[in-house]
C-alpha positions in Angstrom: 0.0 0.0 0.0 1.5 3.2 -0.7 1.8 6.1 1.7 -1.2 8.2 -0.5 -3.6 5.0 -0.3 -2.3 4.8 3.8 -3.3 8.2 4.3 -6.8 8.0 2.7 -7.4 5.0 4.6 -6.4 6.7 7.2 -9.1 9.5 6.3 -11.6 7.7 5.9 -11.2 5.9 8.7 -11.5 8.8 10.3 -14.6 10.3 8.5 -16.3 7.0 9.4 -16.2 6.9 13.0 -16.8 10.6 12.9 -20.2 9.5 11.2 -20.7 6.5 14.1 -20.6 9.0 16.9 -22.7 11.4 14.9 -25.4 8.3 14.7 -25.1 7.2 18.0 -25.3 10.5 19.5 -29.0 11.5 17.7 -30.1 8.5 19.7 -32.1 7.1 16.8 -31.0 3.7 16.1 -31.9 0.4 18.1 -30.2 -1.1 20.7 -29.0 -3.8 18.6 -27.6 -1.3 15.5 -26.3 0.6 18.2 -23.8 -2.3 19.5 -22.8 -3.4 15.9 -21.4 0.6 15.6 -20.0 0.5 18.5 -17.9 -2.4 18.1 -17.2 -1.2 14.6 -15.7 1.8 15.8 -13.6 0.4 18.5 -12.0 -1.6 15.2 -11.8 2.2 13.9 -10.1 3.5 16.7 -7.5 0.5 16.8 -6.6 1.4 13.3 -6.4 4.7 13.5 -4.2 5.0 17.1 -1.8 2.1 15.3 -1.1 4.5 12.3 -0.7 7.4 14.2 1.8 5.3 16.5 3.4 4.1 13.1 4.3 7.7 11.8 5.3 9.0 14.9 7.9 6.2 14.9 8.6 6.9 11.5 9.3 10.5 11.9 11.5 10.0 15.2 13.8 7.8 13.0 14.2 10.3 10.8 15.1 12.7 13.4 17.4 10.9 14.6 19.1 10.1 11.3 19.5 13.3 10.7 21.8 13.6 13.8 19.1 15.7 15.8 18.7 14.6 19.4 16.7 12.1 20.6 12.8 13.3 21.1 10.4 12.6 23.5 7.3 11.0 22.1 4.5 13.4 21.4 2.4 14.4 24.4 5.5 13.9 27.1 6.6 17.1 28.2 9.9 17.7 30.1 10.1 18.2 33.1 10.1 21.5 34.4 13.4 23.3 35.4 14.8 23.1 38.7 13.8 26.0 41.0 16.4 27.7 43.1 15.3 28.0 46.8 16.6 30.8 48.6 18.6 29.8 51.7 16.5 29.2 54.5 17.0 32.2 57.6 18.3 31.2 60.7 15.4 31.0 63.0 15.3 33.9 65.6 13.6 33.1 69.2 10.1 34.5 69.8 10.6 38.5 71.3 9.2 38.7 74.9 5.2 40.0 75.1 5.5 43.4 76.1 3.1 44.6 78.9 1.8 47.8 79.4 0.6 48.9 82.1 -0.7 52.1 83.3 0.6 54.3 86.5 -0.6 52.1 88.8 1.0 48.8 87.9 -2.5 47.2 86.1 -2.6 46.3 82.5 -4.3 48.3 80.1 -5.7 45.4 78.1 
């Protein structure tokens, strides 16, 4: 199969199980009709995540043919930078309460 006939395969695939969920979701068909589209599209979706698995290898070897660096596969980010803490500060010991009282020696709280 060439890569033209992979890709239309690969579109209509695509256009198909766009069309299942479109007929499932108008709640329309019988229960039985209902369970034949649904397996039909989990065949659909098998397809479709193998050939998108299949290029992605396919363009990571050419990547890396072209001396570029090895890639992450698609959806992996890396992982964020390292943040610089500041040093912690020594801990100081808890200042005294201050009272207050008034001329008499009683507290004014």
């Amino acid at each position: 199969m060439t890569a033209k006939e992979e890709t239309k395969n690969f579109e209509n695939s695509m256009e198909r199980l766009e069309s299942i969920v479109g007929d499932m979701e108008g709640g329309e068909l019988s229960l039985d009709i209902m369970i034949k589209r649904f397996e039909e599209g989990q065949g659909l979706i098998k397809f479709c995540s193998g050939k998108l698995d299949e290029v992605e290898r396919k363009i990571e070897k050419l990547l890396n043919k072209e001396g570029e660096p090895e890639t992450e596969p698609f959806g992996e980010a890396p992982p964020p930078p390292a943040i610089k803490q500041p040093p912690a500060a020594t801990p100081q010991p808890p200042a005294p309460p201050i009272e207050i009282a008034d001329e008499e020696g009683g507290l004014l709280f």
